[in-house]
mmCIF file as gemmi writes it, N, C-alpha and C atoms, coordinates in Angstrom:
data_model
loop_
_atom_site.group_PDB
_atom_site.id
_atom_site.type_symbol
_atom_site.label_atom_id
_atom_site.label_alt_id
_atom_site.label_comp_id
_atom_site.label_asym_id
_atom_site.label_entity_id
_atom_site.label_seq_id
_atom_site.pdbx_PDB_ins_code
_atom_site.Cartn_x
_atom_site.Cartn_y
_atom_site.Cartn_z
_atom_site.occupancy
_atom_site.B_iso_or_equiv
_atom_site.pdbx_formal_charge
_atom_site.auth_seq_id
_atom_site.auth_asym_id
_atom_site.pdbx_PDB_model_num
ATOM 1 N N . UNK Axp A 1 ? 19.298 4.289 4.527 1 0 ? 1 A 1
ATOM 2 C CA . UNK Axp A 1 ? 18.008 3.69 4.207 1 0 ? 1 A 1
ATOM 3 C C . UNK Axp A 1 ? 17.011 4.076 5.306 1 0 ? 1 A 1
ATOM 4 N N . UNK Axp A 2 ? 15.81 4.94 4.9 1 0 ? 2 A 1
ATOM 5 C CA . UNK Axp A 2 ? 15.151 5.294 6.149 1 0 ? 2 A 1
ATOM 6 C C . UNK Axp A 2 ? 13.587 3.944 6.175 1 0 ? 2 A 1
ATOM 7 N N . UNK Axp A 3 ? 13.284 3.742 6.49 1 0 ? 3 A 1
ATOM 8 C CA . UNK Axp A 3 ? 12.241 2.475 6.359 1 0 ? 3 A 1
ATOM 9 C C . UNK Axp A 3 ? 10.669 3.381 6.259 1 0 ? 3 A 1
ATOM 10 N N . UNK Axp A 4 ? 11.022 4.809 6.757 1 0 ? 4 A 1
ATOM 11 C CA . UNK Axp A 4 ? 9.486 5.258 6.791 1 0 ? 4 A 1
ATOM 12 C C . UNK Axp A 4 ? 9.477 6.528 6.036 1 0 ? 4 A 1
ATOM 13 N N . UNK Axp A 5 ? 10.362 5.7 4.954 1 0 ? 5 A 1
ATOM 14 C CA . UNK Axp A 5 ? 10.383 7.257 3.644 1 0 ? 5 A 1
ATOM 15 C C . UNK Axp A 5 ? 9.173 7.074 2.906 1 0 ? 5 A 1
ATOM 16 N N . UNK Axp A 6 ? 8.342 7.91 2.434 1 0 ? 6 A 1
ATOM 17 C CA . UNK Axp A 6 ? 7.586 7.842 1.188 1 0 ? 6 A 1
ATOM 18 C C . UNK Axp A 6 ? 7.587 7.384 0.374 1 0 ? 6 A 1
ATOM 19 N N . UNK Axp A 7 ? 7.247 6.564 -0.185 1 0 ? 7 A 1
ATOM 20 C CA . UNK Axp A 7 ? 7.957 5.69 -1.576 1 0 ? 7 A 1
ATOM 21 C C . UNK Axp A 7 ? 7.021 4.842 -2.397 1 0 ? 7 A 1
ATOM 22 N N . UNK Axp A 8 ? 5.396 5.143 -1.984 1 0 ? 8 A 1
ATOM 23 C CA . UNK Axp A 8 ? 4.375 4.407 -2.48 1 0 ? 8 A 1
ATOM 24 C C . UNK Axp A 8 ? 3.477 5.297 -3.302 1 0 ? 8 A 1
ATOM 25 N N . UNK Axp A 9 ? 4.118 5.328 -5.415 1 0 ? 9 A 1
ATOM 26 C CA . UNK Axp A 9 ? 2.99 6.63 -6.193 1 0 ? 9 A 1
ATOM 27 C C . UNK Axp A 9 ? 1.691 6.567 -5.535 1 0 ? 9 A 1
ATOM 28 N N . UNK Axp A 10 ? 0.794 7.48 -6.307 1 0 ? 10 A 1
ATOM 29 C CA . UNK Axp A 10 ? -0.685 7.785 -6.195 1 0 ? 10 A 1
ATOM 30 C C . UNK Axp A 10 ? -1.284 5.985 -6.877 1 0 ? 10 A 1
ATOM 31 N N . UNK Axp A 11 ? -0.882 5.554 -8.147 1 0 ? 11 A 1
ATOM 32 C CA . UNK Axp A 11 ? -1.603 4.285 -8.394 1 0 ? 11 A 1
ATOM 33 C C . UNK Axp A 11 ? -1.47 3.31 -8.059 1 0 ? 11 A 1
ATOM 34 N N . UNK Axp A 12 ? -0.126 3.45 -6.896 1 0 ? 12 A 1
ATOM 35 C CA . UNK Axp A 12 ? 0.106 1.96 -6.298 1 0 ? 12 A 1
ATOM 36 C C . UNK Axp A 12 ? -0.557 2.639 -4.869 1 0 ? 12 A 1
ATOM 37 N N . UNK Axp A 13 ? -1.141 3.241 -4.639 1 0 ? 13 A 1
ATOM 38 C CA . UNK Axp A 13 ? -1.636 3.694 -3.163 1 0 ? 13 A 1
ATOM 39 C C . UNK Axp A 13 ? -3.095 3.634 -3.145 1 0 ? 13 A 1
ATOM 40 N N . UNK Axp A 14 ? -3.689 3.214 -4.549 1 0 ? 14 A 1
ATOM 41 C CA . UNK Axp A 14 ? -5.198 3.275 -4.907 1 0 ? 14 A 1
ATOM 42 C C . UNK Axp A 14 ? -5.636 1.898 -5.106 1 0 ? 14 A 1
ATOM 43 N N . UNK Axp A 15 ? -4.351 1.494 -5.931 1 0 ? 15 A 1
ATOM 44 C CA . UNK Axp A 15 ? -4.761 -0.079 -6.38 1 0 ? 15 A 1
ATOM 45 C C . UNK Axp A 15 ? -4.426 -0.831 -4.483 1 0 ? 15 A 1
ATOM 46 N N . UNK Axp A 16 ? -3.454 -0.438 -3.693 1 0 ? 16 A 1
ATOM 47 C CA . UNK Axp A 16 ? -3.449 -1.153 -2.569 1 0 ? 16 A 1
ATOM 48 C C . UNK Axp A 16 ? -4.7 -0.739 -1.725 1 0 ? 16 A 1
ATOM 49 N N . UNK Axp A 17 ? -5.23 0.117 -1.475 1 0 ? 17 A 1
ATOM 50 C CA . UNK Axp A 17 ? -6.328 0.406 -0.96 1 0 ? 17 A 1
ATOM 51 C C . UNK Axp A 17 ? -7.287 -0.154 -1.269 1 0 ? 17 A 1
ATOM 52 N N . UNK Axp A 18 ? -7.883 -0.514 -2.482 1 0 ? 18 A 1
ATOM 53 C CA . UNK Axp A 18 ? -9.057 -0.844 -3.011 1 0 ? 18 A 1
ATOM 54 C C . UNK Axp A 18 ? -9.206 -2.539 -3.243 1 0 ? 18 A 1
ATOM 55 N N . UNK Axp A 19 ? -7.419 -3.35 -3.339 1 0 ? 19 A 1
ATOM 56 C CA . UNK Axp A 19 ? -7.707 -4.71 -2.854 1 0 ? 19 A 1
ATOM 57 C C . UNK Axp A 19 ? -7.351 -5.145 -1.205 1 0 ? 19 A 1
ATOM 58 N N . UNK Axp A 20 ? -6.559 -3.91 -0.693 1 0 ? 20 A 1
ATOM 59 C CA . UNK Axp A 20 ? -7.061 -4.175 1.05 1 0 ? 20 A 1
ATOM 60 C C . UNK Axp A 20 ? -8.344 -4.293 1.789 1 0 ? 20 A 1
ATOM 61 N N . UNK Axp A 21 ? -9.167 -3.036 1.139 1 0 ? 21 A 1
ATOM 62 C CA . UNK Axp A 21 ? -10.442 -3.29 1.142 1 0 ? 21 A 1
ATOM 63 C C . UNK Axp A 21 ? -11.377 -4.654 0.882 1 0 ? 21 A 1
ATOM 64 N N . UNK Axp A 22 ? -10.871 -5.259 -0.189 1 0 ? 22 A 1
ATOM 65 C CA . UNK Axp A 22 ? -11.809 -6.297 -1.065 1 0 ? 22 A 1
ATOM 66 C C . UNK Axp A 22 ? -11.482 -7.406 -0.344 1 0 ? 22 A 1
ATOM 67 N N . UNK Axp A 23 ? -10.148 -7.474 0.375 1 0 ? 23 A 1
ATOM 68 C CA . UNK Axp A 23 ? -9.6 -8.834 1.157 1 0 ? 23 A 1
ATOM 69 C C . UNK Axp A 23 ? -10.346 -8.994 2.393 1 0 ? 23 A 1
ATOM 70 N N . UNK Axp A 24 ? -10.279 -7.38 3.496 1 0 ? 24 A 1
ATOM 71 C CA . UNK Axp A 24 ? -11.003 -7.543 4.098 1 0 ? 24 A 1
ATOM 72 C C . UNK Axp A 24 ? -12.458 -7.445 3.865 1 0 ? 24 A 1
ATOM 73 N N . UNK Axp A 25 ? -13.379 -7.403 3.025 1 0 ? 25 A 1
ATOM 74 C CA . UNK Axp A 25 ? -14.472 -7.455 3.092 1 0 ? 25 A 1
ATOM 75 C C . UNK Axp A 25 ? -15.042 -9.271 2.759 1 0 ? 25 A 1
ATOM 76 N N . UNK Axp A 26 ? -13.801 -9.807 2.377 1 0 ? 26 A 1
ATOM 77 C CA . UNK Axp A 26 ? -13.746 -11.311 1.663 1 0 ? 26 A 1
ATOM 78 C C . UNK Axp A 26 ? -13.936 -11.846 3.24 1 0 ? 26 A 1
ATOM 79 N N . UNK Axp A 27 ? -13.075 -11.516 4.133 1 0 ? 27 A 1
ATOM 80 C CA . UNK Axp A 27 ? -13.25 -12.007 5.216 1 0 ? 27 A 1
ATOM 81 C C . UNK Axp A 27 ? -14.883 -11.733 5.997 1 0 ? 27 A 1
ATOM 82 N N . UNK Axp A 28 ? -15.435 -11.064 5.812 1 0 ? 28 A 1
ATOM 83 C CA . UNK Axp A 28 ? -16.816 -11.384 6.4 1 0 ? 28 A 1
ATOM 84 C C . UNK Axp A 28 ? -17.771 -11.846 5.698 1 0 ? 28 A 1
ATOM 85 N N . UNK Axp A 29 ? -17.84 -11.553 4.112 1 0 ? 29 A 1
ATOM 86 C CA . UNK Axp A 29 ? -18.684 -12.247 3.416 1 0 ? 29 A 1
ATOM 87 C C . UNK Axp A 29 ? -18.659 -13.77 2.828 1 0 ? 29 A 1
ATOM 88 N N . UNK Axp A 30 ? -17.092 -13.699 2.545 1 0 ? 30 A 1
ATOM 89 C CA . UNK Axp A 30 ? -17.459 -15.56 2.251 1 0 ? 30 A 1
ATOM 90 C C . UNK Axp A 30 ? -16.641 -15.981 2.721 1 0 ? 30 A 1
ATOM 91 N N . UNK Axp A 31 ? -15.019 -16.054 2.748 1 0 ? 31 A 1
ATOM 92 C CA . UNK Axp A 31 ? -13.979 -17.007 3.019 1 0 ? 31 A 1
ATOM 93 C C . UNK Axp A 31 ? -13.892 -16.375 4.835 1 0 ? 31 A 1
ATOM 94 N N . UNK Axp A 32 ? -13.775 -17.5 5.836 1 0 ? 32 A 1
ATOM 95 C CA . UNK Axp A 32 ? -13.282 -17.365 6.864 1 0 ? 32 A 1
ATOM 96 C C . UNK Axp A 32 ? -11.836 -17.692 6.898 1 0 ? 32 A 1
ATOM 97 N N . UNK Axp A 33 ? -10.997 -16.32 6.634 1 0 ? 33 A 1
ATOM 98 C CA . UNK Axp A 33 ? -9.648 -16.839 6.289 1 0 ? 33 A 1
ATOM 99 C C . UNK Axp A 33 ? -8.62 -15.752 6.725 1 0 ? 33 A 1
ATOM 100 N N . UNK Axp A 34 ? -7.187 -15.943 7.113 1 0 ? 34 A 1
ATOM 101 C CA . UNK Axp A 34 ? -6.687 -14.765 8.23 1 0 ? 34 A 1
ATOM 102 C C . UNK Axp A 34 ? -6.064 -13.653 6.684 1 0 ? 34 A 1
ATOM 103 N N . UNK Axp A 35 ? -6.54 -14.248 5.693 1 0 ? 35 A 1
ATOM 104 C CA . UNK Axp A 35 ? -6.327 -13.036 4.568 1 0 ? 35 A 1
ATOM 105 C C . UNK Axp A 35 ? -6.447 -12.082 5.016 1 0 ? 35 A 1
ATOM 106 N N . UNK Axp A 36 ? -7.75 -11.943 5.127 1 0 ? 36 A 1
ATOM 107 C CA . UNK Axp A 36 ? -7.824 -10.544 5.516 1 0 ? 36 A 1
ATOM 108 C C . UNK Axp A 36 ? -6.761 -9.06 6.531 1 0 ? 36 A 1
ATOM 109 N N . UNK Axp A 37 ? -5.707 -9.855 7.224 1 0 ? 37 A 1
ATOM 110 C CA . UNK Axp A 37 ? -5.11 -9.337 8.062 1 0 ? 37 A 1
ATOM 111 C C . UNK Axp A 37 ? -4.21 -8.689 6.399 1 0 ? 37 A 1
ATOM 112 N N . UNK Axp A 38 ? -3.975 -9.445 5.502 1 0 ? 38 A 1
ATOM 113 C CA . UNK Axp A 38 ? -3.114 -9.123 4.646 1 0 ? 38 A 1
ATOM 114 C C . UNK Axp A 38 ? -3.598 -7.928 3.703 1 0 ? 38 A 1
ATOM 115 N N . UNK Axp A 39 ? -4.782 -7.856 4.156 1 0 ? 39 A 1
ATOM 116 C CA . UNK Axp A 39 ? -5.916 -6.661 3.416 1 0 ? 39 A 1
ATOM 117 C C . UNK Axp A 39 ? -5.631 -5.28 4.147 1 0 ? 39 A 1
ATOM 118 N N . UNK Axp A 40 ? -5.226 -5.538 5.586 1 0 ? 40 A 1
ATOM 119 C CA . UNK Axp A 40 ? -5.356 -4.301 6.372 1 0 ? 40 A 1
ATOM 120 C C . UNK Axp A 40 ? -4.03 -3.55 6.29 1 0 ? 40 A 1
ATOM 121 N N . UNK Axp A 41 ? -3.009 -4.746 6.265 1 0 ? 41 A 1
ATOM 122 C CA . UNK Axp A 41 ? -1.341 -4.293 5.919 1 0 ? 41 A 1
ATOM 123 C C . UNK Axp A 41 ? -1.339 -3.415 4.26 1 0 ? 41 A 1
ATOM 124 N N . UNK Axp A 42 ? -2.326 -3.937 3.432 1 0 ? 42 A 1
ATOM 125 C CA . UNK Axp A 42 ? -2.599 -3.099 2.36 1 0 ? 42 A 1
ATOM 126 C C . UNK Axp A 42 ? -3.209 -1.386 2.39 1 0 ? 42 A 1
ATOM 127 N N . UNK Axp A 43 ? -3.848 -1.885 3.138 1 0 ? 43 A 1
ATOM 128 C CA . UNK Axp A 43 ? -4.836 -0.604 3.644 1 0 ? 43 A 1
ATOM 129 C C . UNK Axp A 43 ? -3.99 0.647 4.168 1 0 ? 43 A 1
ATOM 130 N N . UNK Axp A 44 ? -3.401 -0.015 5.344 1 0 ? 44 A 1
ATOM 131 C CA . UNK Axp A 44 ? -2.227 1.151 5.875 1 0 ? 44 A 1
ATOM 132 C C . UNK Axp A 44 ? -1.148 1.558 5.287 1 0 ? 44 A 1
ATOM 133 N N . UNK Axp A 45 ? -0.583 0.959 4.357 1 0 ? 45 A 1
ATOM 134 C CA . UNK Axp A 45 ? 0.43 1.063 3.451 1 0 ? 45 A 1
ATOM 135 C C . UNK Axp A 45 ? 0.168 2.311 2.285 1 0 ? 45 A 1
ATOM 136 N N . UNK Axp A 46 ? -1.508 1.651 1.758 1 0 ? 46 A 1
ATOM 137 C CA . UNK Axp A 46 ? -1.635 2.792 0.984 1 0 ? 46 A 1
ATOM 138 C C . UNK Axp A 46 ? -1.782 4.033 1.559 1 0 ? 46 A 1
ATOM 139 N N . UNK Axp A 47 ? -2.419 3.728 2.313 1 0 ? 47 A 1
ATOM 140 C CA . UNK Axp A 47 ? -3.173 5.319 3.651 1 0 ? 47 A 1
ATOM 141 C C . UNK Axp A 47 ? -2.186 5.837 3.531 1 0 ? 47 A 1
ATOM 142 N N . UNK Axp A 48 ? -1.176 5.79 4.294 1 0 ? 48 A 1
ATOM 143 C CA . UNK Axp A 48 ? 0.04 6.544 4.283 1 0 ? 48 A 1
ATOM 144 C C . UNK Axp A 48 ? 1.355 6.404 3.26 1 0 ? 48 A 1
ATOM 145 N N . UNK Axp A 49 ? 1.117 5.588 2.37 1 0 ? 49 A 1
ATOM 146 C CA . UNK Axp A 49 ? 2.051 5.943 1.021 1 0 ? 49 A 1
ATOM 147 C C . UNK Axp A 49 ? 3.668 5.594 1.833 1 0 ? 49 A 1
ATOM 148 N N . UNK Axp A 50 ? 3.662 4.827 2.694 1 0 ? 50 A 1
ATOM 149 C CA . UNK Axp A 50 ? 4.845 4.496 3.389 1 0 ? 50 A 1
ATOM 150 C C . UNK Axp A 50 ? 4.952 2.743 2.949 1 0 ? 50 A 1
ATOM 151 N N . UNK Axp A 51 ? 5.95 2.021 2.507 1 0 ? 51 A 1
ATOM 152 C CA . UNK Axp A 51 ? 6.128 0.424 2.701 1 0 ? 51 A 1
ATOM 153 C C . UNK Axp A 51 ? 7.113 0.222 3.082 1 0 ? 51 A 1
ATOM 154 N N . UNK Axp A 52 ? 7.572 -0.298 4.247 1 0 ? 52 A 1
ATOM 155 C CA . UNK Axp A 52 ? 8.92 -1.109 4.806 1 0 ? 52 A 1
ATOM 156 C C . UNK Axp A 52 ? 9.607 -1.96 3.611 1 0 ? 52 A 1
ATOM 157 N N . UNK Axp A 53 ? 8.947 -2.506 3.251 1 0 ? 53 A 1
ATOM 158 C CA . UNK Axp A 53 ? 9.495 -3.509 2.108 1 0 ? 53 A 1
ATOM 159 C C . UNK Axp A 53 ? 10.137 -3.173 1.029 1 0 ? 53 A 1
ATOM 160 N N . UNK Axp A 54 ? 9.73 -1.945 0.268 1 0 ? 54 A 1
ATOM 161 C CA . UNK Axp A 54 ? 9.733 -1.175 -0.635 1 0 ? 54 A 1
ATOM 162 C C . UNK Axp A 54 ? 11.182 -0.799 -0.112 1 0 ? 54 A 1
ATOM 163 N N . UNK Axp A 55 ? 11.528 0.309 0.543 1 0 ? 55 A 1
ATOM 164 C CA . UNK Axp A 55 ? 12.296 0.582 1.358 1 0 ? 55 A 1
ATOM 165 C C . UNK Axp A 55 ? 13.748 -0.36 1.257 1 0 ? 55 A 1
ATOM 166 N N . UNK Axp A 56 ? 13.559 -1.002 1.911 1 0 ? 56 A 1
ATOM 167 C CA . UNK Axp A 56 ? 14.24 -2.069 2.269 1 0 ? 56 A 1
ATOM 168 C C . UNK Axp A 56 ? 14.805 -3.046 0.766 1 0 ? 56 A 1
ATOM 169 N N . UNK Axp A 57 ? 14.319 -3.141 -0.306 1 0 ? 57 A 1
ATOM 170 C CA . UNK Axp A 57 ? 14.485 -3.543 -1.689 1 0 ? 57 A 1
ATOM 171 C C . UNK Axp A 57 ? 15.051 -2.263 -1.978 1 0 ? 57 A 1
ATOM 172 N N . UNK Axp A 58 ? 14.71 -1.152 -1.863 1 0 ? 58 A 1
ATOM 173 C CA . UNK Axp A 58 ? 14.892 0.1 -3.207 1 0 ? 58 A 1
ATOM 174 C C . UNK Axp A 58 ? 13.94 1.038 -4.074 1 0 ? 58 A 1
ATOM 175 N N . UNK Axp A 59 ? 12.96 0.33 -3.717 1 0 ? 59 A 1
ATOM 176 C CA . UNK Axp A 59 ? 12.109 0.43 -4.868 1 0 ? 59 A 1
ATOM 177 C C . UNK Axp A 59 ? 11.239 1.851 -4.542 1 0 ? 59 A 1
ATOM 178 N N . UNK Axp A 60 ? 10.845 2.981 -5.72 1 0 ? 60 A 1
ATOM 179 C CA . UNK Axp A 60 ? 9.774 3.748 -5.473 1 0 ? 60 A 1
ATOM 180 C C . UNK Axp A 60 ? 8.967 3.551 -6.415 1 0 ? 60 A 1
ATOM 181 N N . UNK Axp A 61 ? 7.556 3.667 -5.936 1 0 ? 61 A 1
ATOM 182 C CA . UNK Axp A 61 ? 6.539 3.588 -7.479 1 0 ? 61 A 1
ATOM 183 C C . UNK Axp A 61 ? 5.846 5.033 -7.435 1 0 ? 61 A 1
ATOM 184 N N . UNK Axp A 62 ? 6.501 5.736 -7.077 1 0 ? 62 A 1
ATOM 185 C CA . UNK Axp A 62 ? 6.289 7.648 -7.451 1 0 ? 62 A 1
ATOM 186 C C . UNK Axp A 62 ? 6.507 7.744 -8.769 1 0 ? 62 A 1
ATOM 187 N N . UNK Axp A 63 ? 5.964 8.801 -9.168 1 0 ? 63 A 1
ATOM 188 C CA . UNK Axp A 63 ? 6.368 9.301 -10.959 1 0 ? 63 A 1
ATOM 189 C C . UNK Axp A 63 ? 7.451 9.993 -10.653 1 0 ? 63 A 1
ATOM 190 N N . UNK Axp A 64 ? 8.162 10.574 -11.723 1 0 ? 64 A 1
ATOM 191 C CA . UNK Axp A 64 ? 8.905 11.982 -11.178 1 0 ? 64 A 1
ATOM 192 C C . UNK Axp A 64 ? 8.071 13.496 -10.814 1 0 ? 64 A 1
ATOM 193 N N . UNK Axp A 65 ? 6.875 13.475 -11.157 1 0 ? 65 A 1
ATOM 194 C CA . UNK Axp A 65 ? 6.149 14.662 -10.761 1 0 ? 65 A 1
ATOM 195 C C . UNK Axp A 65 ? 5.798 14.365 -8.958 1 0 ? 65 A 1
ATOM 196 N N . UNK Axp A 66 ? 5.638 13.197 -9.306 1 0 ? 66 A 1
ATOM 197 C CA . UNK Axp A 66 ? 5.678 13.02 -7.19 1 0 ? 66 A 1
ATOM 198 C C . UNK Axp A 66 ? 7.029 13.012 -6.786 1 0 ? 66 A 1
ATOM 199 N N . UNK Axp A 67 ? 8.012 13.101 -7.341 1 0 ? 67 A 1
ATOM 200 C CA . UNK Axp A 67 ? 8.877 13.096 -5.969 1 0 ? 67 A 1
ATOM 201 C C . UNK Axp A 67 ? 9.235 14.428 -6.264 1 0 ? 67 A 1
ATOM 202 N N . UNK Axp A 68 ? 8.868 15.443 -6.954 1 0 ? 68 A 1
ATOM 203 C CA . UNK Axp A 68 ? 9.647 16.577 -7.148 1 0 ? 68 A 1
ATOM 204 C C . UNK Axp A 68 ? 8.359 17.31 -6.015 1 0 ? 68 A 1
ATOM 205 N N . UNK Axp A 69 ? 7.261 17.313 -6.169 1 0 ? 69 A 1
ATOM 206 C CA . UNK Axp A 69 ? 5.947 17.693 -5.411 1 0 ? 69 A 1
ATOM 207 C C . UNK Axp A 69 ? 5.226 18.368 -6.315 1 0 ? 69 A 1
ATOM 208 N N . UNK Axp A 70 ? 4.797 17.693 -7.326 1 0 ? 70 A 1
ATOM 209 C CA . UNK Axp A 70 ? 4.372 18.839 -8.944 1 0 ? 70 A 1
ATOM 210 C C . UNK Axp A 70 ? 2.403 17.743 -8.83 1 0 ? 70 A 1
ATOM 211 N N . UNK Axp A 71 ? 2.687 16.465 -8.303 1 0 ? 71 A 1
ATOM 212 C CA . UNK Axp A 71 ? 1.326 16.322 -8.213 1 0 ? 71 A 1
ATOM 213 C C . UNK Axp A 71 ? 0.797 15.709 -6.748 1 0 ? 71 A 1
């Protein structure tokens, strides 16, 4: 089990990006709330298409054209 294998597709790396984003931006515009830290763990996760967690369960959300390297 390597913990810093690749294992996060292109639409789970877009959809985590874009509500890491929205969490942290929640944190300066309305809720004063440590969410946002949970926005940034999103953020880096997608950035680099790496999740410990993922990992650690089993799980990949690659297609088969991503893990072969076709997209």
């Amino acid at each position: 089990m390597n913990l810093l294998a690749n294992n996060v597709g292109k639409v789970d790396r877009t959809v985590r990006v874009v509500l890491g984003v929205l969490l942290i931006a929640n944190v300066f515009i309305a809720i004063q709330h440590p969410v946002g830290w949970l926005g940034v763990i999103m953020v880096i996760t997608g950035a680099f298409g790496i999740c410990p967690i993922y990992s650690l369960l089993g799980v990949n959300t690659k297609s088969a054209a991503e893990k072969i390297g076709l997209k």
